[in-house]
ROSE-772139 format. One record per atom (N, C-alpha, C): x, y, z; chain. Coordinates in steps of 0.1 Angstrom, whole numbers, always signed. Layout:
N
+-------+-------+-------+--------+
:    px :    py :    pz : cadena :
+-------+-------+-------+--------+
:     X :     Y :     Z :      A :
...
+-------+-------+-------+--------+
END
This chain:
216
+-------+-------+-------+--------+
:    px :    py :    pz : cadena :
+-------+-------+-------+--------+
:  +219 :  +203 :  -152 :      A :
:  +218 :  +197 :  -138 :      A :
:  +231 :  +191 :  -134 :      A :
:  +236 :  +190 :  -123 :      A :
:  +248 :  +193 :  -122 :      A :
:  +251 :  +185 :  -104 :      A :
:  +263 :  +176 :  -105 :      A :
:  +264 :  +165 :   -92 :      A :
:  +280 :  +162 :   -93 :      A :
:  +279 :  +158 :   -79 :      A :
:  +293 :  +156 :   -75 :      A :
:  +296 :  +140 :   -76 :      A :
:  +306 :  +137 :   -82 :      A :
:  +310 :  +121 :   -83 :      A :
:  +312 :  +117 :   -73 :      A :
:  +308 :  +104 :   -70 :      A :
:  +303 :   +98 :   -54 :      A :
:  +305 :   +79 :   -59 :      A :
:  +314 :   +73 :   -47 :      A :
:  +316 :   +55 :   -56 :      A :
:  +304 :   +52 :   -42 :      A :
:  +296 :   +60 :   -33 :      A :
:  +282 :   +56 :   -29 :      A :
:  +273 :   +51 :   -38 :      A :
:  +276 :   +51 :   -50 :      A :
:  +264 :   +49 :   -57 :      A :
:  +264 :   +56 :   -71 :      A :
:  +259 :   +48 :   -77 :      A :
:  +265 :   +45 :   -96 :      A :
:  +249 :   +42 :  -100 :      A :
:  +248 :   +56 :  -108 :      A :
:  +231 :   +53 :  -117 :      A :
:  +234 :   +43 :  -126 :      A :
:  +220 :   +31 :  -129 :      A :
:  +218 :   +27 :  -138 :      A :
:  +206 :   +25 :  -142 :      A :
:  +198 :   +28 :  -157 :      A :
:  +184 :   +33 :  -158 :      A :
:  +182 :   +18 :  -153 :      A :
:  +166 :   +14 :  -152 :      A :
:  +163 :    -1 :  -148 :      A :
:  +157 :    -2 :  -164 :      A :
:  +157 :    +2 :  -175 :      A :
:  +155 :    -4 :  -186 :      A :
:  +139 :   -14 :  -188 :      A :
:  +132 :    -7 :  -185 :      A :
:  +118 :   -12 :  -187 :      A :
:  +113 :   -21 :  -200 :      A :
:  +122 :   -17 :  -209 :      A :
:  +115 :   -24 :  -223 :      A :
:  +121 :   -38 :  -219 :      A :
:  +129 :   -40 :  -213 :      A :
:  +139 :   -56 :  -211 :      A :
:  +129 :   -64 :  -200 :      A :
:  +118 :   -60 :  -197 :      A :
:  +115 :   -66 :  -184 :      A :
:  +103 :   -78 :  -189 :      A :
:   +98 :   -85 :  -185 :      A :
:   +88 :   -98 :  -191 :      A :
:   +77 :   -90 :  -191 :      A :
:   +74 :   -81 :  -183 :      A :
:   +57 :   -76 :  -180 :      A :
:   +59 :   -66 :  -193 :      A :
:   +69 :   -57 :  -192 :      A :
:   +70 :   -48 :  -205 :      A :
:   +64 :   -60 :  -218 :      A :
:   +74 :   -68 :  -224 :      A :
:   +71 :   -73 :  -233 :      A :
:   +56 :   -84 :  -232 :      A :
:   +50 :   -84 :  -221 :      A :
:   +40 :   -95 :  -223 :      A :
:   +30 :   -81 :  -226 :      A :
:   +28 :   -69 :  -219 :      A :
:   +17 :   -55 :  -218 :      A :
:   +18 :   -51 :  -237 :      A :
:   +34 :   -53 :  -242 :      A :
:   +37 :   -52 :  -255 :      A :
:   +26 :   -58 :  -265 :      A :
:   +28 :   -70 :  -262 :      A :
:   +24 :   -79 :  -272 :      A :
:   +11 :   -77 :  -273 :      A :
:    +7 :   -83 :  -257 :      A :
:    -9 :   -84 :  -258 :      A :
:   -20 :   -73 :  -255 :      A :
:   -15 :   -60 :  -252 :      A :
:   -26 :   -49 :  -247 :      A :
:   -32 :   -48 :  -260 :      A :
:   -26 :   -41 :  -273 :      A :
:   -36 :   -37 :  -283 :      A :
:   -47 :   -46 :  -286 :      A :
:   -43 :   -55 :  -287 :      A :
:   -52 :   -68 :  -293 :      A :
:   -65 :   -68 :  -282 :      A :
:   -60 :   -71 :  -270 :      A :
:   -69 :   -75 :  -260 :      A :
:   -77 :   -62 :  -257 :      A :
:   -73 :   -51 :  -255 :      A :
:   -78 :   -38 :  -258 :      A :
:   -92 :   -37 :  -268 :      A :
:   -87 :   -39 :  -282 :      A :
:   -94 :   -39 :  -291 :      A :
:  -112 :   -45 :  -287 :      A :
:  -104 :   -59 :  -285 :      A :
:  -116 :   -66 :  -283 :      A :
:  -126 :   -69 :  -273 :      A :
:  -118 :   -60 :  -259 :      A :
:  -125 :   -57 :  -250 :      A :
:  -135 :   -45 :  -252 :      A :
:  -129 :   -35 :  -262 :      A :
:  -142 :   -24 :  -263 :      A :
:  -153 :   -29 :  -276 :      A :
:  -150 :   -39 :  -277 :      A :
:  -158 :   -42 :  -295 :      A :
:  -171 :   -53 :  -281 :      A :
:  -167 :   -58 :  -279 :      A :
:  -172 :   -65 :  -263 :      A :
:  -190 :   -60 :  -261 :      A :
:  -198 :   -60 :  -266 :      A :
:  -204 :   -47 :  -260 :      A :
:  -217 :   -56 :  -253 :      A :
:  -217 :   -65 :  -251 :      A :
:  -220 :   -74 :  -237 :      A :
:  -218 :   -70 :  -221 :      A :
:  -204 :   -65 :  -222 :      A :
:  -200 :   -60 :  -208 :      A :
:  -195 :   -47 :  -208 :      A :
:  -194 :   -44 :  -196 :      A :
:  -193 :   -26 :  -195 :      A :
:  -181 :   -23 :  -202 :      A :
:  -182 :    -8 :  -207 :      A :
:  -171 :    -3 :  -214 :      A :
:  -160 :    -5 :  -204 :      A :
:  -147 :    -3 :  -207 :      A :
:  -136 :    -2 :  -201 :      A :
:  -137 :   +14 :  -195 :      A :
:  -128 :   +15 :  -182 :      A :
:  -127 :   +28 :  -177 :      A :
:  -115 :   +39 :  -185 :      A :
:  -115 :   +48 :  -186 :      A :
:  -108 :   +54 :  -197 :      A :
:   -92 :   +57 :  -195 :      A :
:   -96 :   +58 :  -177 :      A :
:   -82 :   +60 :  -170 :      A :
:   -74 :   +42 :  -171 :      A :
:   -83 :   +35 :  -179 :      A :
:   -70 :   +20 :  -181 :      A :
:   -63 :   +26 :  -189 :      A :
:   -65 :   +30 :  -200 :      A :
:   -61 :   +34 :  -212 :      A :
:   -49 :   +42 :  -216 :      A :
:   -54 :   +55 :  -202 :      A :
:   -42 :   +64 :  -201 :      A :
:   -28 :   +58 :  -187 :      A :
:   -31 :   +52 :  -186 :      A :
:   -24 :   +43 :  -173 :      A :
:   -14 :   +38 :  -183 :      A :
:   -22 :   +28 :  -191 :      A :
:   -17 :   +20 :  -197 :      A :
:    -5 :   +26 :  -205 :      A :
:    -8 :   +40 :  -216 :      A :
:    +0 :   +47 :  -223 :      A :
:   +10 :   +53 :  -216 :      A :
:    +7 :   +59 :  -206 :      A :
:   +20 :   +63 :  -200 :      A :
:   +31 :   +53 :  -192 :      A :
:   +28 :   +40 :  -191 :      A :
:   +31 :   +25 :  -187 :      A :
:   +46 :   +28 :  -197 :      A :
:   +37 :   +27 :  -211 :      A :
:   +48 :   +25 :  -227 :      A :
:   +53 :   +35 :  -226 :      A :
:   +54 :   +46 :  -221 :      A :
:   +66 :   +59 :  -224 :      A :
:   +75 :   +58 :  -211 :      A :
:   +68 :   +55 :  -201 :      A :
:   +73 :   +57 :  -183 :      A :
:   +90 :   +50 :  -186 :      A :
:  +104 :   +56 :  -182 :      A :
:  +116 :   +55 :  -189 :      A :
:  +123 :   +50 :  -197 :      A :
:  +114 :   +53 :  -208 :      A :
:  +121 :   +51 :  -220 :      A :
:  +125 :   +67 :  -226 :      A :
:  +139 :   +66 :  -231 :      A :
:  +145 :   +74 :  -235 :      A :
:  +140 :   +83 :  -246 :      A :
:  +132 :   +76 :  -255 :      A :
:  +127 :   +82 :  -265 :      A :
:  +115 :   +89 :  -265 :      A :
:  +108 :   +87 :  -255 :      A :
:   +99 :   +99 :  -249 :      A :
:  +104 :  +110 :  -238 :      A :
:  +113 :  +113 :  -239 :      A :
:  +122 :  +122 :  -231 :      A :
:  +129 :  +122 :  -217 :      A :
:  +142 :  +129 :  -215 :      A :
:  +149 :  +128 :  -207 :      A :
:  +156 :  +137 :  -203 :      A :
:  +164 :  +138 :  -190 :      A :
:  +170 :  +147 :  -188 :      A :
:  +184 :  +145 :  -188 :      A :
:  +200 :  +149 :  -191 :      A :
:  +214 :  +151 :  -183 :      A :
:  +215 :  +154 :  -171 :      A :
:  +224 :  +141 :  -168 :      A :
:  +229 :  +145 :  -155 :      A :
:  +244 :  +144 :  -158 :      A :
:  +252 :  +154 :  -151 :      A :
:  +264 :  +152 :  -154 :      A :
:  +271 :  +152 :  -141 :      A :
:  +285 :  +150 :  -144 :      A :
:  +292 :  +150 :  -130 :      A :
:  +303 :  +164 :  -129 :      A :
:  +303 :  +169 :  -121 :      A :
:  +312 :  +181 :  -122 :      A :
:  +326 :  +178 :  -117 :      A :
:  +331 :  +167 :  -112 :      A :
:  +343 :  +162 :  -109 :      A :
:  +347 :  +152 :  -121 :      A :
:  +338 :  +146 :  -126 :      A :
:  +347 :  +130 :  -140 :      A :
:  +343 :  +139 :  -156 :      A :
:  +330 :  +149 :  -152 :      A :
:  +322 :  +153 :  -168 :      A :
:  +318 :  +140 :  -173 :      A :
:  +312 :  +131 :  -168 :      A :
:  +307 :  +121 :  -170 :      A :
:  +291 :  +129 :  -175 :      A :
:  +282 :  +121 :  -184 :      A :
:  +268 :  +125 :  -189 :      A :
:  +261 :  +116 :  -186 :      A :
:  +246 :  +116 :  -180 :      A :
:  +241 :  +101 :  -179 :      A :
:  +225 :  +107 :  -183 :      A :
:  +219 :  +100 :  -191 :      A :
:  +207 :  +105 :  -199 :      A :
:  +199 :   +95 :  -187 :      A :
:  +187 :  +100 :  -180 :      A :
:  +183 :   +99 :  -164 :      A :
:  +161 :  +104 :  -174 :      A :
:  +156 :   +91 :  -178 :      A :
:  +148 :   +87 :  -186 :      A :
:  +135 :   +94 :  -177 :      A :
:  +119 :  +103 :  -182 :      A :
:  +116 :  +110 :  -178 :      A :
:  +109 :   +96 :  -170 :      A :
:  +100 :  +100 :  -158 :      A :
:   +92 :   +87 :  -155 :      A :
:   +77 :   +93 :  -156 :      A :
:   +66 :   +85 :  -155 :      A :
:   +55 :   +88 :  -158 :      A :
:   +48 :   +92 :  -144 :      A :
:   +49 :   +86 :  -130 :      A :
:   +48 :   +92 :  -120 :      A :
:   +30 :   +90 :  -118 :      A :
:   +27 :   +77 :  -120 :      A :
:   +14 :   +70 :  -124 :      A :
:   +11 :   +63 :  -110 :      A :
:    +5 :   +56 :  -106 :      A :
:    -2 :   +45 :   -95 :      A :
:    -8 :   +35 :   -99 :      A :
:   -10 :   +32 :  -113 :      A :
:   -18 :   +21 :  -118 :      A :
:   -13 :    +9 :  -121 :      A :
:    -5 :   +11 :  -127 :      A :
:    +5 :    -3 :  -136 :      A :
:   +20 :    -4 :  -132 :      A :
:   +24 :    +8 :  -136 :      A :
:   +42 :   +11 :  -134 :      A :
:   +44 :    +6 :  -121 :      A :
:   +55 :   -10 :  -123 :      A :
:   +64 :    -9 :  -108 :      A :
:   +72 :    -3 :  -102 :      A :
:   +76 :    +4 :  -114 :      A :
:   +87 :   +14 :  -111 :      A :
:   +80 :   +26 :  -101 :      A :
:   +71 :   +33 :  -108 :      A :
:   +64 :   +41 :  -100 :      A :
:   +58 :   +42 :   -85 :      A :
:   +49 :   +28 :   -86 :      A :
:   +41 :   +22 :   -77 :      A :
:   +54 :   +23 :   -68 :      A :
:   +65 :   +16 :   -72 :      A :
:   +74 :   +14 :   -55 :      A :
:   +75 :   +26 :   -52 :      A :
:   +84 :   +38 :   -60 :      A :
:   +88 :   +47 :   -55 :      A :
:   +74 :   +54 :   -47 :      A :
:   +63 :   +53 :   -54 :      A :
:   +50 :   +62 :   -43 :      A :
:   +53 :   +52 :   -26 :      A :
:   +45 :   +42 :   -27 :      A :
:   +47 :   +35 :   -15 :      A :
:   +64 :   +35 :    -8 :      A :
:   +75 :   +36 :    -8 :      A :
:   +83 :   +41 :    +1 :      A :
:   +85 :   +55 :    +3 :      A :
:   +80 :   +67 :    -8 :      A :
:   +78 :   +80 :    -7 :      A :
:   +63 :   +80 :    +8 :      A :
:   +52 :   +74 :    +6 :      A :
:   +50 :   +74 :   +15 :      A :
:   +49 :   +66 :   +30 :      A :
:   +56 :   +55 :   +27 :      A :
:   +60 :   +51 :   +41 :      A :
:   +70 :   +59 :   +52 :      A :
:   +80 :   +68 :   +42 :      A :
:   +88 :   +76 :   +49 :      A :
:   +81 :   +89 :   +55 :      A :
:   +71 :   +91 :   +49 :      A :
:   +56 :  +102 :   +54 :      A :
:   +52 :   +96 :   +63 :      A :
:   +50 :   +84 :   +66 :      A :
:   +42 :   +79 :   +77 :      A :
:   +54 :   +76 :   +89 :      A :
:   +60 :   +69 :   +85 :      A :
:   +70 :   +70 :   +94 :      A :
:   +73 :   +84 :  +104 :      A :
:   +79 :   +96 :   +94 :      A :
:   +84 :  +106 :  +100 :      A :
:   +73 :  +116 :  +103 :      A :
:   +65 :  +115 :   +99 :      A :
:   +53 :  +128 :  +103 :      A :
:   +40 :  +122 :  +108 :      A :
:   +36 :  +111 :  +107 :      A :
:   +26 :  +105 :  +107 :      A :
:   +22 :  +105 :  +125 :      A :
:   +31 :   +88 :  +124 :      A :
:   +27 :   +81 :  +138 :      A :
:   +35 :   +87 :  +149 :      A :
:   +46 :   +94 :  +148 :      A :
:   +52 :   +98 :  +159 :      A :
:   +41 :  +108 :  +169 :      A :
:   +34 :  +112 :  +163 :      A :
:   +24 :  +125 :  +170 :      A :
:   +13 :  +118 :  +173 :      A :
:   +10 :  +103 :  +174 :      A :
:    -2 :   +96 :  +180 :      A :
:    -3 :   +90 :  +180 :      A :
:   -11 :   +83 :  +189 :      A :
:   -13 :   +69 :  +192 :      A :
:   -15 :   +57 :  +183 :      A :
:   -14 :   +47 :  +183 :      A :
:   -14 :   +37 :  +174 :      A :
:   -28 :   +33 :  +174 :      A :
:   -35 :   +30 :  +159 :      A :
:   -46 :   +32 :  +161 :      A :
:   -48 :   +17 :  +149 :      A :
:   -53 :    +6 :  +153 :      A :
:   -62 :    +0 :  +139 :      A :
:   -73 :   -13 :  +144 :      A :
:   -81 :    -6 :  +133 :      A :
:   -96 :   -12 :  +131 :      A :
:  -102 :   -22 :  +120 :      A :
:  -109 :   -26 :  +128 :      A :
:  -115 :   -40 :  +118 :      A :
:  -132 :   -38 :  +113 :      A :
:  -134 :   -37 :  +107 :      A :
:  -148 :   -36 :   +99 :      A :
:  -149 :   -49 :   +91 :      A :
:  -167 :   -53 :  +101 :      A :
:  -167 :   -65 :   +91 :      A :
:  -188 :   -56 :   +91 :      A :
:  -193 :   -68 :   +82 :      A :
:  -205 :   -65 :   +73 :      A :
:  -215 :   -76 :   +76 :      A :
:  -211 :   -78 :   +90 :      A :
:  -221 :   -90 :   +92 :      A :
:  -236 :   -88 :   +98 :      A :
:  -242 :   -91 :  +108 :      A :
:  -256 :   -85 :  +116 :      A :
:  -252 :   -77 :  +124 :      A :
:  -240 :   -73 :  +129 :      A :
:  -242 :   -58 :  +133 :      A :
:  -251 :   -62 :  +149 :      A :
:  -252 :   -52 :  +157 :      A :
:  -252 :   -53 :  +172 :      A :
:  -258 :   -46 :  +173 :      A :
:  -269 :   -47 :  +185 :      A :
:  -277 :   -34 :  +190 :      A :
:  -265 :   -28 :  +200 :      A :
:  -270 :   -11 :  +207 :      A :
:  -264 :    -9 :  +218 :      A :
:  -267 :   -16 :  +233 :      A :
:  -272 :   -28 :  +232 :      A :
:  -272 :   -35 :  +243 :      A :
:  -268 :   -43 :  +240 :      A :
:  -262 :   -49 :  +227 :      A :
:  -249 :   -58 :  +226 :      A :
:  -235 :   -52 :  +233 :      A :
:  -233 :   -38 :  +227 :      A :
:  -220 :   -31 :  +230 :      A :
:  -221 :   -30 :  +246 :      A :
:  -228 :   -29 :  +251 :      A :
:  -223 :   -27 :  +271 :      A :
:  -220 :   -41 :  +271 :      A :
:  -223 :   -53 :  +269 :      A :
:  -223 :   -65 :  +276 :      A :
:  -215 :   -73 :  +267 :      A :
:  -206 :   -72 :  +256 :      A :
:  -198 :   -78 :  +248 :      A :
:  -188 :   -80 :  +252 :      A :
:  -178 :   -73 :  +263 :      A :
:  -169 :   -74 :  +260 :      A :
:  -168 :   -85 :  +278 :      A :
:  -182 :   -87 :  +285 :      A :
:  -186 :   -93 :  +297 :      A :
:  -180 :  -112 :  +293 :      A :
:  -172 :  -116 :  +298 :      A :
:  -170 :  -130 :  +299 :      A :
:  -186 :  -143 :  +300 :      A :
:  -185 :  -153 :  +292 :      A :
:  -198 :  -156 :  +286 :      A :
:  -209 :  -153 :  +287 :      A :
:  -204 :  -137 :  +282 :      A :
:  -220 :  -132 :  +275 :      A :
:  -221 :  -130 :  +262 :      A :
:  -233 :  -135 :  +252 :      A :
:  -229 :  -132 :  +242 :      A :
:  -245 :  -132 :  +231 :      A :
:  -247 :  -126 :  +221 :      A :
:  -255 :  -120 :  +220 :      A :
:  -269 :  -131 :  +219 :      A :
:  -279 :  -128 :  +226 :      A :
:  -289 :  -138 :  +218 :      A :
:  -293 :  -140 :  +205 :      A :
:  -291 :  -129 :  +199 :      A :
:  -296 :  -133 :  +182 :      A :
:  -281 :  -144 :  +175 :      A :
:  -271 :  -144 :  +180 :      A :
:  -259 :  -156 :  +176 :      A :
:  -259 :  -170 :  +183 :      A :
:  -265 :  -172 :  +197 :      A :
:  -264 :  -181 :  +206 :      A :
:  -276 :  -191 :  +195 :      A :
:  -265 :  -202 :  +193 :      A :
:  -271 :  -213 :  +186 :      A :
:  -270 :  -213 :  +172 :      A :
:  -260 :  -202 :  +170 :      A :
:  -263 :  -197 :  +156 :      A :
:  -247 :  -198 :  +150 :      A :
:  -242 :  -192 :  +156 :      A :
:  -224 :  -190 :  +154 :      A :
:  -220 :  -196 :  +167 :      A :
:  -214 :  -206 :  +168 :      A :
:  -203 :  -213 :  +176 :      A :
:  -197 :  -200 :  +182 :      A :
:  -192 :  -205 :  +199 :      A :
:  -183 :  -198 :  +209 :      A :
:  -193 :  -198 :  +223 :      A :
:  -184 :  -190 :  +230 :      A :
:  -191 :  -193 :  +251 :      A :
:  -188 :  -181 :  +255 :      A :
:  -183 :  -170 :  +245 :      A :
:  -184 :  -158 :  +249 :      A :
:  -167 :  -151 :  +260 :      A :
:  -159 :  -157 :  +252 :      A :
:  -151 :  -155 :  +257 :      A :
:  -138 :  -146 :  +250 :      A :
:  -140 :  -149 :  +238 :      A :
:  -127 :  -142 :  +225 :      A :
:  -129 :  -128 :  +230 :      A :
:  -134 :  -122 :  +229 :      A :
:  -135 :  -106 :  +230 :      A :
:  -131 :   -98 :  +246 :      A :
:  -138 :  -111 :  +256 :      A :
:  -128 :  -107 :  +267 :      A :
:  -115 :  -109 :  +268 :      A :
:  -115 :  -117 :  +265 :      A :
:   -97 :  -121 :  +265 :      A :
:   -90 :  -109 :  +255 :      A :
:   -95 :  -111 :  +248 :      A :
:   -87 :   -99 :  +236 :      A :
:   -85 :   -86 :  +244 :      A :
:   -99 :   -83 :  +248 :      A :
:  -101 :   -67 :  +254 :      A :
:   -88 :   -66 :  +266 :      A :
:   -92 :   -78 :  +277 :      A :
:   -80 :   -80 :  +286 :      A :
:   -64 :   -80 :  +289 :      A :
:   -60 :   -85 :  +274 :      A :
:   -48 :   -84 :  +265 :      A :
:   -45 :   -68 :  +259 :      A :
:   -48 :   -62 :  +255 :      A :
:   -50 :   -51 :  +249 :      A :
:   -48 :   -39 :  +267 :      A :
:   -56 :   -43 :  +271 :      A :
:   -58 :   -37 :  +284 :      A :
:   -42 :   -35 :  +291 :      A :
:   -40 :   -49 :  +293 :      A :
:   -25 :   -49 :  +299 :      A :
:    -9 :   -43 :  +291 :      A :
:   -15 :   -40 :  +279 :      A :
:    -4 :   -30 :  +272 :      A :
:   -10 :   -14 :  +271 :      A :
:   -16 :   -12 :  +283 :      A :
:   -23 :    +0 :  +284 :      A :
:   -28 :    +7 :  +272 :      A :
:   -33 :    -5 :  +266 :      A :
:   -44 :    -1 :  +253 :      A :
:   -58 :    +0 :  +256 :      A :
:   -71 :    +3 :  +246 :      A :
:   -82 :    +0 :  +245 :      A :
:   -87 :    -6 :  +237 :      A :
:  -100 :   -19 :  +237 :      A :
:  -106 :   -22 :  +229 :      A :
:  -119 :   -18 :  +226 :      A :
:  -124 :   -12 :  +216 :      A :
:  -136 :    -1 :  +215 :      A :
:  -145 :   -12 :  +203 :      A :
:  -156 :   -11 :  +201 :      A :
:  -164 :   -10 :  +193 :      A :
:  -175 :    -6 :  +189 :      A :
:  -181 :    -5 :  +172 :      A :
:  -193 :    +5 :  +174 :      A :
:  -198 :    -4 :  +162 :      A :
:  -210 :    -3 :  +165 :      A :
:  -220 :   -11 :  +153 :      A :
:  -236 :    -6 :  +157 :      A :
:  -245 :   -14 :  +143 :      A :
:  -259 :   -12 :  +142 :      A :
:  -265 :   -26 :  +138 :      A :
:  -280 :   -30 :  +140 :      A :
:  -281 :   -39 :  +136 :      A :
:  -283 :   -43 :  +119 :      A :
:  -277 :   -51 :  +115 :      A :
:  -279 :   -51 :  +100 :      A :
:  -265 :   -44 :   +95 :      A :
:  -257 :   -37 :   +99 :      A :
:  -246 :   -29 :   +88 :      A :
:  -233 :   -31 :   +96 :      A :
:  -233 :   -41 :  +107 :      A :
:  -223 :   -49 :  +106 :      A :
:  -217 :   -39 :  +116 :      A :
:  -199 :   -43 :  +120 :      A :
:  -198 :   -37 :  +137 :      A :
:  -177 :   -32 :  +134 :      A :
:  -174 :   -21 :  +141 :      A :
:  -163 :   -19 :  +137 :      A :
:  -156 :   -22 :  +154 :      A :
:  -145 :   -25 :  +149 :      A :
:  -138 :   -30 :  +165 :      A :
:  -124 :   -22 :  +164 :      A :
:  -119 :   -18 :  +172 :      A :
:  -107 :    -6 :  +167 :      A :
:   -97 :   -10 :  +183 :      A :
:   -85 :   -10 :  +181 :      A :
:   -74 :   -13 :  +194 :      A :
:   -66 :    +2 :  +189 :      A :
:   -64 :    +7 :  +204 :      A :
:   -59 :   +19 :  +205 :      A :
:   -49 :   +20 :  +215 :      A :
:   -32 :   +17 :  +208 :      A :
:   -25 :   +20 :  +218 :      A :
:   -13 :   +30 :  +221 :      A :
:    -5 :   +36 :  +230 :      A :
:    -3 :   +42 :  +234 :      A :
:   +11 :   +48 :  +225 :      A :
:   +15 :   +55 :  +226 :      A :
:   +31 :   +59 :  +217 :      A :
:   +39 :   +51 :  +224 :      A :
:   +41 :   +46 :  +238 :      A :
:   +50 :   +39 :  +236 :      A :
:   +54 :   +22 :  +232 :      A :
:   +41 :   +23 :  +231 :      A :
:   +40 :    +7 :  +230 :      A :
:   +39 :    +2 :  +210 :      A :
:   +37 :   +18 :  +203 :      A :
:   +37 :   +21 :  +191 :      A :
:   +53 :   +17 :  +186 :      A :
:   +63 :   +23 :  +195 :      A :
:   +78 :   +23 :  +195 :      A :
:   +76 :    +8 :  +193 :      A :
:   +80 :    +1 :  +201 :      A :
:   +81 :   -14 :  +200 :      A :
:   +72 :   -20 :  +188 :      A :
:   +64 :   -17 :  +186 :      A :
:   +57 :   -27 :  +172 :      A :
:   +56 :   -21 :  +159 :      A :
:   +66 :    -9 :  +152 :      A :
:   +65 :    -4 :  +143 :      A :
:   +80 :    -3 :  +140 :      A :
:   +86 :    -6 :  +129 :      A :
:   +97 :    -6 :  +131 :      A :
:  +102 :    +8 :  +124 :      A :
:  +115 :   +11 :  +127 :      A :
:  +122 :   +25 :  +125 :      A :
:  +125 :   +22 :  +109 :      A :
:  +121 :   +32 :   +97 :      A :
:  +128 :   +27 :   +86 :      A :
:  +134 :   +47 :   +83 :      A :
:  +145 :   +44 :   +82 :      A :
:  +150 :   +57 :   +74 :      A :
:  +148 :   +59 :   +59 :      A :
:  +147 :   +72 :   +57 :      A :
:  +148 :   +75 :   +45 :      A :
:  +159 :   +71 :   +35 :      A :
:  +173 :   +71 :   +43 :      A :
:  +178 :   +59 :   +31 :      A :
:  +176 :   +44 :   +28 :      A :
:  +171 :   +41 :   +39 :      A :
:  +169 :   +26 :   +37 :      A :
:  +155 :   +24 :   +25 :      A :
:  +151 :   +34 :   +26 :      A :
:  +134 :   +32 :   +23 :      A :
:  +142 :   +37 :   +10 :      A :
:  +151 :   +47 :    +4 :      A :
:  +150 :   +50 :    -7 :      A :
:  +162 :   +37 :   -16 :      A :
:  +169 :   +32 :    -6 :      A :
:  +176 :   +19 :   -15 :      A :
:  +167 :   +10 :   -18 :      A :
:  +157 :    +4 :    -7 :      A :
:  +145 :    -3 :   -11 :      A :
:  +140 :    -1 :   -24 :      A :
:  +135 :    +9 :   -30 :      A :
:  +128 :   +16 :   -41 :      A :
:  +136 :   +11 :   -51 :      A :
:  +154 :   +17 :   -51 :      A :
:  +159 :   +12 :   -60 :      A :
:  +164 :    -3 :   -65 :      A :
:  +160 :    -8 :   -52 :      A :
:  +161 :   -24 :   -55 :      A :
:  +148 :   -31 :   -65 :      A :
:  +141 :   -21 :   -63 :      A :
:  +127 :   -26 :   -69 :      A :
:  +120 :   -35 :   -64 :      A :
:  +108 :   -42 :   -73 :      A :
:   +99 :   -51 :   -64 :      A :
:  +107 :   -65 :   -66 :      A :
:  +103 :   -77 :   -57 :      A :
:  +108 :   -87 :   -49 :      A :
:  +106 :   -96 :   -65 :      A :
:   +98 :   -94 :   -75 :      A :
:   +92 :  -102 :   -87 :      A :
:  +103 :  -105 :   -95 :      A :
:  +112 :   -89 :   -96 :      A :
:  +125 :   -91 :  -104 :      A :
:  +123 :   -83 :  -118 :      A :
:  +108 :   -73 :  -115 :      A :
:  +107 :   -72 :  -131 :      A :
:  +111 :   -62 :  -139 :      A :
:  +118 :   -53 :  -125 :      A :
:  +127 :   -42 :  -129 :      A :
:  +137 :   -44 :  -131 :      A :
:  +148 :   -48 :  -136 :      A :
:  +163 :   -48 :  -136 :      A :
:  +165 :   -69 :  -142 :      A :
+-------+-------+-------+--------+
END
């Protein structure tokens, strides 16, 4: 594998065995492992902790394999440690997925549609004769009146707000399984409240690692 020497930017592995969560997962997984499946009061462990965990202990370290990278301008060698490429445990991993996909969402995502997000809650839920007259200024449902505090005003005001950034406020519910409320606004109003992140930014992020410090 083969690269041109660049003073942009100088590999250094982030050395996972040096980090506190390495040595604390070290010390204490076998032990606590053990005695969690001897346990048999409570449910088995799921089997994917296990393999999570194992690939955790190999994810770059040199001695479960690696590749050369060299430079074709200094012949410099830099041994570039395999990673495990997991979602469970690894911070290393975990960042690089979440800015691999924020740069997905960023560039292919929301550009092609409207800005969309919803709230689901699990409460009593509304007939369809709550939904025509909810979003009506102090109207509000009889089965809450006396029950949950308010004069029937939050949801107009909200809807009204929403309205004037040429959005929508929608909802859908049943009685008993609780009610989803969703704001839907427009691409350009998406511009202004999403911020621009490029793919270098998002890939220096990664290599900065998480804000904890546990990488590096």
């Amino acid at each position: 594998m083969q690269t041109a020497c660049t003073q942009a930017f100088k590999y250094r592995r982030h050395e996972p065995e040096t980090t506190l969560l390495y040595h604390v997962f070290a010390r204490e997984w076998e032990t606590w492992n053990a005695e969690r499946q001897a346990d048999t009061s409570r449910t088995p462990l799921p089997a994917f902790v296990g393999r999570e965990m194992d690939a955790y202990f190999r994810c770059g370290i040199l001695d479960h394999g690696f590749t050369i990278l060299s430079c074709d301008d200094c012949d410099q060698k830099l041994p570039v440690a395999y990673s495990c490429k997991r979602r469970g445990v690894c911070p290393s991993c975990c960042a690089k997925r979440m800015s691999e996909i924020a740069v997905h969402l960023v560039d292919n995502v929301l550009p092609h549609g409207a800005y969309r997000q919803s709230v689901t809650d699990h409460g009593i839920g509304m007939s369809s004769e709550d939904t025509v007259g909810i979003f009506v200024p102090f109207t509000r449902s009889k089965r809450t009146q006396g029950k949950i505090p308010g004069v029937g005003l939050g949801l107009f005001t909200a809807r009204r707000i929403i309205e004037a950034h040429s959005g929508r406020l929608t909802v859908a519910g049943a009685l008993g399984k609780g009610s989803t409320f969703s704001i839907i606004l427009p691409r350009e109003m998406e511009d202004a409240l999403i911020p621009k992140v490029s793919k270098g930014e998002a890939i220096s992020a990664q290599r900065r690692g998480p804000s904890l410090g546990l990488m590096h």
